[in-house]
DRENFI-464363 format. One record per residue: z negated, y, x negated of N, C-alpha, C, CB in turn; residue in one letter. Coordinates in steps of 0.2 Angstrom, whole numbers, padded with zeros to 4 digits, always signed. Atoms other than C-alpha are relative to their C-alpha. Glycine has a CB too. Example, Ala and Ser with C-alpha at 12.3 -4.5 7.8 and 13.67 -1.06 7.14 Angstrom:
<pts>
+0000-0006-0004-0039-0022-0062+0000+0006-0004-0006+0000+0005a+0001-0006+0004-0036-0005-0068-0003+0005+0004+0007+0002-0002s
</pts>
This chain:
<pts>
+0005-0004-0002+0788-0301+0634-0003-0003+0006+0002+0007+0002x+0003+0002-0003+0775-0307+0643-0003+0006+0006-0005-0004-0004x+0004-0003+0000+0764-0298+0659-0006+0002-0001+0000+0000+0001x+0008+0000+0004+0748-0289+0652-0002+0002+0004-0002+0005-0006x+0003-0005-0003+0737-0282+0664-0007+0005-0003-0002-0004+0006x+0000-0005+0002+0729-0268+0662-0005-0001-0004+0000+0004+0004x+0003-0001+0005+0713-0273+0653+0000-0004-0006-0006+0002+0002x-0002+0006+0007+0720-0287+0642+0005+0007-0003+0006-0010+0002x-0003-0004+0001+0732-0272+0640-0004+0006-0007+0001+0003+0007x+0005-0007+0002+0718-0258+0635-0002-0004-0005-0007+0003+0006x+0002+0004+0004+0711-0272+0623+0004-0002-0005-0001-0004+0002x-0006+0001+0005+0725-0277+0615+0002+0007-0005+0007-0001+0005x-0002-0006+0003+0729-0259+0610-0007+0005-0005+0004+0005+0007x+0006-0001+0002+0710-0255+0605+0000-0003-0006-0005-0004+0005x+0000+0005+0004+0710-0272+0594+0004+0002-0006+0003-0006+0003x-0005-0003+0004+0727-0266+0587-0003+0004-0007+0004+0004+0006x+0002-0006+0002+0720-0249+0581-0009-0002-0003+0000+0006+0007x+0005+0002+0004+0705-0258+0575+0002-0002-0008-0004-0007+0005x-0001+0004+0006+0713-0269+0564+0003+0006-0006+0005-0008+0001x-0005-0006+0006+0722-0252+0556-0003+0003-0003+0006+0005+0002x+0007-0001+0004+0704-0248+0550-0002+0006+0004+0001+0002-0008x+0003-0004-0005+0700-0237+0567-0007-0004+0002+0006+0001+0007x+0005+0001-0004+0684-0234+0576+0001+0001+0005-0005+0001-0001x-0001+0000-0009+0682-0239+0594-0008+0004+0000-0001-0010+0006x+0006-0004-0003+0672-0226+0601+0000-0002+0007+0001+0009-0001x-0002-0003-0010+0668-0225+0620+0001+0004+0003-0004+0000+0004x-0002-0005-0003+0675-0216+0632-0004+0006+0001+0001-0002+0004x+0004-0004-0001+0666-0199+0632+0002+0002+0008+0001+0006-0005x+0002-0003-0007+0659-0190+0649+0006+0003+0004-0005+0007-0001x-0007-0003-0002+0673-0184+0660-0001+0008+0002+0003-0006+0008x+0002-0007-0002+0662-0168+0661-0001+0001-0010-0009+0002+0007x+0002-0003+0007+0664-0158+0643-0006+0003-0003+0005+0005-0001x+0006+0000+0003+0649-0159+0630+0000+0006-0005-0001-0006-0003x+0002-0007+0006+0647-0139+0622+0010+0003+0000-0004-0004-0012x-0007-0004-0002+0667-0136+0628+0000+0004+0005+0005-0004+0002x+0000-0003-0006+0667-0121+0640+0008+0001+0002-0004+0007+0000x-0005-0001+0000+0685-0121+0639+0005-0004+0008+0000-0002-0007x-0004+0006-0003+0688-0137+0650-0007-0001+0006+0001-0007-0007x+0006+0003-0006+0679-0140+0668+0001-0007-0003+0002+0000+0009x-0001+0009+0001+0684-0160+0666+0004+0000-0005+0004-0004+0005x-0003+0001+0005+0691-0168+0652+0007-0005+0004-0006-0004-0006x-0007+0002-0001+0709-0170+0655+0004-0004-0005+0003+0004+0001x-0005+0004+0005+0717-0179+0640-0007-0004-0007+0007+0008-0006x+0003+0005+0004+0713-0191+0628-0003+0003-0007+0006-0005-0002x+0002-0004+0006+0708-0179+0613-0004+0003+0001+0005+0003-0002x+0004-0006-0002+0700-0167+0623-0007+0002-0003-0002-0002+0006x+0009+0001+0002+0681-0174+0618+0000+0001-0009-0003-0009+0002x+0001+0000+0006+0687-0173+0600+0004+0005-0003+0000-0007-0002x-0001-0007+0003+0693-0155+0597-0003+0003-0004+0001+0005+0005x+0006-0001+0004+0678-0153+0588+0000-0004-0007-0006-0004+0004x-0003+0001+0005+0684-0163+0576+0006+0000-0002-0001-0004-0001x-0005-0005+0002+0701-0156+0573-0002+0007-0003+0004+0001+0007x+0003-0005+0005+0694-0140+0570-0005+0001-0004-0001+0004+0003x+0006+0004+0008+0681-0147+0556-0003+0004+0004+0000+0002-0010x+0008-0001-0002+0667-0140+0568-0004-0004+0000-0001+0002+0007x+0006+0004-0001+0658-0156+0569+0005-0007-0006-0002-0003+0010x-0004+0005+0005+0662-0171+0556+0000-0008+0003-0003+0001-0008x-0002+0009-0004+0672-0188+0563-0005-0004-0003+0007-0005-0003x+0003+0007+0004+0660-0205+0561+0004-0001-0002-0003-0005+0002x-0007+0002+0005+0678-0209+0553+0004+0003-0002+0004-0005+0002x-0008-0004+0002+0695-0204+0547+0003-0002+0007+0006-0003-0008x-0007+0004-0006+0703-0215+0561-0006-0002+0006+0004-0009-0005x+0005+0004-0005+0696-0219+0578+0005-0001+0006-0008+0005+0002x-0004+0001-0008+0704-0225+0595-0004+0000+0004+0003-0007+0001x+0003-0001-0007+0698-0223+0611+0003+0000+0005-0003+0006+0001x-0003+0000-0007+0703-0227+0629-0006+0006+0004+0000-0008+0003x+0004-0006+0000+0696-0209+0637+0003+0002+0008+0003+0006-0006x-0001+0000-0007+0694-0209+0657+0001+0009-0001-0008-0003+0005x-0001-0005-0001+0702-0193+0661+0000+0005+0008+0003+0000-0003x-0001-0003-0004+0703-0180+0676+0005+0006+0001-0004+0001+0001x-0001-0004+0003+0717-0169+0677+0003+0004+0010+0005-0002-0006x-0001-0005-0006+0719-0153+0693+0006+0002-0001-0004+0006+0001x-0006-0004-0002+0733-0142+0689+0006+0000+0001+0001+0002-0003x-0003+0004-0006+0745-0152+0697-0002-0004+0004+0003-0004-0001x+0004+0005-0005+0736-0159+0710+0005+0000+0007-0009+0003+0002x-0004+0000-0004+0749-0153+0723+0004-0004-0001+0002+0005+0000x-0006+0004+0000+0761-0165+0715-0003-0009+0001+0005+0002-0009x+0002+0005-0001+0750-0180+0717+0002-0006+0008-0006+0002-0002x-0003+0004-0005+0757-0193+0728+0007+0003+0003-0005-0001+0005x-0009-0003+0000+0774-0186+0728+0005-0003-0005+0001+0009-0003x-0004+0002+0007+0779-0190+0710-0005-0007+0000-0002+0006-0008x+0003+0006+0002+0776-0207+0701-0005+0003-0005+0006-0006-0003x+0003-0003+0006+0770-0198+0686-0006+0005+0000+0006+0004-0002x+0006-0008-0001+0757-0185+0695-0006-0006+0001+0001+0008+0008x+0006+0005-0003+0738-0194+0694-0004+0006+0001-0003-0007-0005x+0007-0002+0001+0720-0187+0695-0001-0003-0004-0005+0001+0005x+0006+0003+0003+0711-0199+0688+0004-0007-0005-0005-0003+0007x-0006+0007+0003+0718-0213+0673-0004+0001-0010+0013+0004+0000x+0002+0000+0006+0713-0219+0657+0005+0001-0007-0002-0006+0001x-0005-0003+0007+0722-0213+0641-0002-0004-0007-0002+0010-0002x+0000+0002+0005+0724-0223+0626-0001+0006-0006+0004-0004+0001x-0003-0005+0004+0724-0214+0610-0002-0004-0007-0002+0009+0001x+0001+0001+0005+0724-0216+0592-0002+0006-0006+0004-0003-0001x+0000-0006+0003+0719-0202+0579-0005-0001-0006-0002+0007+0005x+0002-0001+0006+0718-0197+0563-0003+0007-0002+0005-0001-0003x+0001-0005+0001+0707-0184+0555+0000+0002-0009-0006+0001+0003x-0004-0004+0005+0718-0179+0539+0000-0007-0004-0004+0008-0004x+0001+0005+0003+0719-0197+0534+0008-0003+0001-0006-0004+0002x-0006+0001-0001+0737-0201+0540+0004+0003+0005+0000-0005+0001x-0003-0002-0005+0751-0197+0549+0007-0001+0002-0002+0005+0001x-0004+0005-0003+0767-0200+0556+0005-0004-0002+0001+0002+0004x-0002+0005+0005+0772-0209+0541-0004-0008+0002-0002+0003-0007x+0004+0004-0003+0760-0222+0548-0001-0001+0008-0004+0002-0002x+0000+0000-0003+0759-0218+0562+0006-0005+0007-0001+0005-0002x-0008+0004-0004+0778-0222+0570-0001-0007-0003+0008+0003-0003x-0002+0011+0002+0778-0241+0560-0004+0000+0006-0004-0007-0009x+0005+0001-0004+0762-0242+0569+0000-0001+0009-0006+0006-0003x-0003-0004-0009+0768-0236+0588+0004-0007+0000+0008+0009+0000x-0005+0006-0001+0784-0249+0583-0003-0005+0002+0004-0003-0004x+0000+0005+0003+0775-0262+0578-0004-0003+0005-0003+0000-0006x+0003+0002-0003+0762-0263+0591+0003-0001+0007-0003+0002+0000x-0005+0002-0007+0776-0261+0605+0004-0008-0001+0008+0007+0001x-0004+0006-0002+0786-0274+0599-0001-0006-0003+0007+0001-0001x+0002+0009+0003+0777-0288+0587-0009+0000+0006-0001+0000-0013x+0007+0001-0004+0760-0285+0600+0000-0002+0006-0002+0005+0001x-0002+0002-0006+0768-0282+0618+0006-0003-0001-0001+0006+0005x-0006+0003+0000+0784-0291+0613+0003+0002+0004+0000-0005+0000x-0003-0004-0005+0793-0277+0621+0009-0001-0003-0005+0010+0000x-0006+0001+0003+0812-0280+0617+0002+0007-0003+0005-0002+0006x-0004-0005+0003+0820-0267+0605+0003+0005+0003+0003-0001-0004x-0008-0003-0005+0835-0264+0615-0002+0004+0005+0005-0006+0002x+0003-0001-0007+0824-0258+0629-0004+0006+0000-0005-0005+0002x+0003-0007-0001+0816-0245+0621+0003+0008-0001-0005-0001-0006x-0005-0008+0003+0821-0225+0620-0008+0003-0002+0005+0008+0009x+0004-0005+0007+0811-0213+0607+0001+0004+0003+0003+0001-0007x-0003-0007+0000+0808-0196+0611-0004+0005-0006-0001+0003+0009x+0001-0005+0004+0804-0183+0599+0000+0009+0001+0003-0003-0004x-0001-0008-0001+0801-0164+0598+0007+0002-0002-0005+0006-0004x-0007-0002+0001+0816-0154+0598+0004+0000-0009+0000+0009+0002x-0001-0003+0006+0816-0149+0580-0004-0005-0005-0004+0009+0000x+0003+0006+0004+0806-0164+0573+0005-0006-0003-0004-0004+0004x-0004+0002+0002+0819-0168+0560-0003-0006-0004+0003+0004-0003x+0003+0004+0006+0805-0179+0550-0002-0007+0005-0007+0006-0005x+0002+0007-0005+0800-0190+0566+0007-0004+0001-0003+0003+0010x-0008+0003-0002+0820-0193+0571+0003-0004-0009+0008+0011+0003x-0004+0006+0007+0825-0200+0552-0008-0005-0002+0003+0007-0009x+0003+0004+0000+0809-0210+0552+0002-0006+0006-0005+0005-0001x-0003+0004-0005+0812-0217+0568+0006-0004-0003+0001+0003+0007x-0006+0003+0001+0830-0220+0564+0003-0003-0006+0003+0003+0002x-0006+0002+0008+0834-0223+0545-0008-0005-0003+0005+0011-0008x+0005+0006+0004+0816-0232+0541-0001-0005+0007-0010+0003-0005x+0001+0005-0006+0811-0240+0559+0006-0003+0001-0003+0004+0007x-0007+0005-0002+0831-0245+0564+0000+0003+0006+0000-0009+0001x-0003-0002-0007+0832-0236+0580+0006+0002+0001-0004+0004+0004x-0008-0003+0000+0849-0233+0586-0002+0009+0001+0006-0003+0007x+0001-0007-0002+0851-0213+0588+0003+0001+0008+0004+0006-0006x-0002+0003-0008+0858-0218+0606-0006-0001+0004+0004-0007+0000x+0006+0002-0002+0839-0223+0610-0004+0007-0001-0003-0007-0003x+0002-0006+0001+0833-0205+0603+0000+0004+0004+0003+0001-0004x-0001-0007-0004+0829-0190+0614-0004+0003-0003-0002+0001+0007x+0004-0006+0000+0823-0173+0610-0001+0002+0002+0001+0003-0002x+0002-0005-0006+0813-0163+0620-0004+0007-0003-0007-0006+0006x+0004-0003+0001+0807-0147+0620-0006+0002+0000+0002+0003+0000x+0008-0003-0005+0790-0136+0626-0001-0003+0005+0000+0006+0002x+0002+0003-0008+0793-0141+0643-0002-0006+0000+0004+0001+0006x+0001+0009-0002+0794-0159+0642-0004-0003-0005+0008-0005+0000x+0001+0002+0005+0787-0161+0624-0007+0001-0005+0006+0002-0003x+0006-0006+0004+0771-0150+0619-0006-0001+0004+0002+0009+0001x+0008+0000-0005+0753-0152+0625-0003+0006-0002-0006-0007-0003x+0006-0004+0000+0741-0140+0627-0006+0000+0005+0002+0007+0000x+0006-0001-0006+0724-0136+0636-0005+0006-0003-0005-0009+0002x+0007-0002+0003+0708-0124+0635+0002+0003-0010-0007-0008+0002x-0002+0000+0008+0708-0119+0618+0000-0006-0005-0004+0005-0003x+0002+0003+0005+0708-0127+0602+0009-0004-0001-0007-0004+0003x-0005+0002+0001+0722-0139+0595+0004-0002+0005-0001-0004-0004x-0004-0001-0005+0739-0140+0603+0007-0004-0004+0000+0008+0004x-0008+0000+0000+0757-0146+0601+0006-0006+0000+0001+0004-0006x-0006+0002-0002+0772-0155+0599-0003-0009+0002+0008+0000-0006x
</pts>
Protein backbone atom coordinates (compact mmCIF):
# COMPACT_ATOMS: atom_id res chain seq x y z
CA UNK A 1 0.00 0.00 0.00
CA UNK A 2 1.21 3.05 -1.14
CA UNK A 3 0.50 6.86 0.27
CA UNK A 4 -2.58 8.54 -1.39
CA UNK A 5 -3.10 12.04 -0.69
CA UNK A 6 -6.15 13.18 -0.48
CA UNK A 7 -7.12 14.29 -3.99
CA UNK A 8 -5.38 11.50 -5.87
CA UNK A 9 -7.43 9.75 -3.10
CA UNK A 10 -10.92 11.58 -4.03
CA UNK A 11 -10.02 10.60 -7.74
CA UNK A 12 -9.18 7.44 -7.36
CA UNK A 13 -12.52 6.56 -5.70
CA UNK A 14 -14.51 8.94 -8.28
CA UNK A 15 -12.69 6.99 -11.30
CA UNK A 16 -13.34 3.75 -9.49
CA UNK A 17 -17.28 4.43 -9.32
CA UNK A 18 -17.03 5.73 -12.85
CA UNK A 19 -15.79 2.71 -14.35
CA UNK A 20 -18.85 0.63 -12.41
CA UNK A 21 -21.15 2.67 -14.84
CA UNK A 22 -21.68 5.82 -12.19
CA UNK A 23 -22.16 9.41 -12.77
CA UNK A 24 -19.84 12.06 -11.37
CA UNK A 25 -21.97 14.68 -10.36
CA UNK A 26 -20.56 17.86 -8.55
CA UNK A 27 -20.69 18.56 -5.32
CA UNK A 28 -24.08 20.32 -4.52
CA UNK A 29 -24.39 23.76 -2.43
CA UNK A 30 -23.56 23.15 1.19
CA UNK A 31 -26.91 25.37 1.67
CA UNK A 32 -30.04 22.86 0.73
CA UNK A 33 -31.96 23.42 -2.67
CA UNK A 34 -36.24 23.07 -1.91
CA UNK A 35 -35.10 21.04 1.54
CA UNK A 36 -36.50 22.96 4.61
CA UNK A 37 -35.59 20.15 6.51
CA UNK A 38 -31.86 20.77 6.58
CA UNK A 39 -30.07 24.33 7.36
CA UNK A 40 -26.66 22.83 5.79
CA UNK A 41 -26.13 19.87 3.93
CA UNK A 42 -24.53 17.44 6.32
CA UNK A 43 -24.01 14.08 4.63
CA UNK A 44 -23.22 12.81 1.50
CA UNK A 45 -26.79 11.90 0.30
CA UNK A 46 -28.40 14.80 1.74
CA UNK A 47 -28.76 16.68 -1.82
CA UNK A 48 -30.24 13.59 -3.23
CA UNK A 49 -33.16 12.63 -0.89
CA UNK A 50 -35.15 13.72 -3.76
CA UNK A 51 -34.24 11.03 -5.53
CA UNK A 52 -34.68 8.29 -2.97
CA UNK A 53 -38.14 9.38 -2.55
CA UNK A 54 -38.99 9.30 -6.48
CA UNK A 55 -39.84 13.09 -6.03
CA UNK A 56 -37.48 14.07 -8.76
CA UNK A 57 -35.90 11.55 -11.25
CA UNK A 58 -31.85 10.56 -11.18
CA UNK A 59 -29.89 11.63 -14.50
CA UNK A 60 -28.85 7.86 -13.78
CA UNK A 61 -29.33 4.67 -11.76
CA UNK A 62 -25.78 5.09 -10.43
CA UNK A 63 -24.06 8.20 -9.54
CA UNK A 64 -20.89 9.12 -7.21
CA UNK A 65 -20.20 12.20 -5.65
CA UNK A 66 -17.65 13.72 -3.42
CA UNK A 67 -20.21 16.19 -1.26
CA UNK A 68 -18.66 19.16 0.73
CA UNK A 69 -20.51 18.89 3.89
CA UNK A 70 -21.29 20.84 7.23
CA UNK A 71 -22.23 19.25 10.22
CA UNK A 72 -23.37 21.34 14.02
CA UNK A 73 -24.94 18.99 16.30
CA UNK A 74 -21.79 18.02 17.63
CA UNK A 75 -19.99 20.96 17.45
CA UNK A 76 -19.21 20.82 21.22
CA UNK A 77 -17.17 17.67 20.54
CA UNK A 78 -15.04 19.21 17.85
CA UNK A 79 -11.40 19.35 18.66
CA UNK A 80 -11.77 16.94 21.49
CA UNK A 81 -12.32 13.84 19.40
CA UNK A 82 -10.37 12.73 16.30
CA UNK A 83 -13.68 11.83 14.79
CA UNK A 84 -15.77 15.19 15.42
CA UNK A 85 -15.36 17.69 12.16
CA UNK A 86 -17.48 20.76 10.88
CA UNK A 87 -16.41 20.91 7.66
CA UNK A 88 -15.23 17.57 5.19
CA UNK A 89 -15.72 16.05 2.16
CA UNK A 90 -17.85 12.74 1.89
CA UNK A 91 -17.35 10.34 -0.73
CA UNK A 92 -20.27 8.26 -1.74
CA UNK A 93 -21.72 5.93 -4.19
CA UNK A 94 -25.47 5.29 -4.77
CA UNK A 95 -27.91 3.50 -6.34
CA UNK A 96 -31.44 4.37 -7.38
CA UNK A 97 -33.08 0.74 -7.37
CA UNK A 98 -30.39 -0.49 -9.73
CA UNK A 99 -28.27 -2.41 -7.25
CA UNK A 100 -27.25 -3.18 -4.09
CA UNK A 101 -25.31 -4.83 -1.69
CA UNK A 102 -24.86 -7.70 -3.69
CA UNK A 103 -22.75 -5.27 -5.60
CA UNK A 104 -22.16 -3.25 -3.70
CA UNK A 105 -19.76 -5.13 -0.93
CA UNK A 106 -17.40 -6.81 -3.92
CA UNK A 107 -17.27 -3.30 -5.08
CA UNK A 108 -16.29 -1.68 -1.31
CA UNK A 109 -13.57 -4.87 -1.28
CA UNK A 110 -12.37 -4.47 -4.41
CA UNK A 111 -11.64 -0.91 -4.37
CA UNK A 112 -9.99 -1.14 -0.85
CA UNK A 113 -7.79 -3.79 -1.71
CA UNK A 114 -7.03 -4.24 -5.56
CA UNK A 115 -7.33 0.04 -5.80
CA UNK A 116 -5.75 1.37 -2.44
CA UNK A 117 -3.90 -2.00 -2.03
CA UNK A 118 -4.99 -1.85 1.51
CA UNK A 119 -3.77 -5.34 3.13
CA UNK A 120 -6.75 -7.79 3.83
CA UNK A 121 -5.58 -8.68 7.16
CA UNK A 122 -5.78 -5.10 8.15
CA UNK A 123 -9.21 -4.64 7.48
CA UNK A 124 -12.39 -4.98 10.18
CA UNK A 125 -16.03 -4.97 8.63
CA UNK A 126 -18.70 -3.57 10.48
CA UNK A 127 -22.25 -4.25 9.83
CA UNK A 128 -25.83 -3.55 11.41
CA UNK A 129 -26.72 -5.66 14.26
CA UNK A 130 -29.29 -7.77 12.53
CA UNK A 131 -27.77 -7.61 8.99
CA UNK A 132 -27.55 -11.29 8.46
CA UNK A 133 -27.46 -10.85 4.56
CA UNK A 134 -24.38 -8.07 4.69
CA UNK A 135 -22.33 -10.63 7.53
CA UNK A 136 -22.64 -13.86 5.05
CA UNK A 137 -21.85 -11.91 2.03
CA UNK A 138 -18.86 -10.33 3.54
CA UNK A 139 -17.77 -13.63 4.92
CA UNK A 140 -18.79 -16.88 2.86
CA UNK A 141 -18.55 -14.82 -0.80
CA UNK A 142 -16.00 -11.85 0.00
CA UNK A 143 -13.58 -14.26 2.58
CA UNK A 144 -13.48 -12.10 5.50
CA UNK A 145 -12.71 -13.89 8.60
CA UNK A 146 -15.70 -13.40 11.24
CA UNK A 147 -12.83 -12.30 13.66
CA UNK A 148 -12.65 -8.98 11.36
CA UNK A 149 -16.61 -8.66 11.57
CA UNK A 150 -18.49 -6.20 13.95
CA UNK A 151 -21.98 -5.60 14.55
CA UNK A 152 -23.19 -2.44 15.59
CA UNK A 153 -26.46 -1.28 16.51
CA UNK A 154 -28.53 2.31 16.30
CA UNK A 155 -26.10 4.13 18.17
CA UNK A 156 -22.97 3.41 16.34
CA UNK A 157 -24.72 1.90 13.08
CA UNK A 158 -27.80 4.01 11.73
CA UNK A 159 -27.98 7.32 9.96
CA UNK A 160 -30.55 9.73 9.96
CA UNK A 161 -31.14 13.62 9.47
CA UNK A 162 -34.28 16.12 8.67
CA UNK A 163 -36.64 14.06 7.14
CA UNK A 164 -36.69 11.74 4.41
CA UNK A 165 -34.62 8.37 3.90
CA UNK A 166 -32.65 6.97 6.86
CA UNK A 167 -31.02 3.88 8.23
CA UNK A 168 -28.66 1.06 8.92
Amino acid sequence: MQWTGLNELREKYLEFFESKGHLRLPSFSLIPQGDKSLLLINAGMAPLKKYFTGELTPPRKRVTTCQKCIRTPDIERVGITARHGTYFEMLGNFSFGDYFKREAIPWAWEFFTKVLEMPPEKLYISVYLDDDEAYDIWTKEIGVAPDHMVRFGKEDNFWEHGAGPCGP
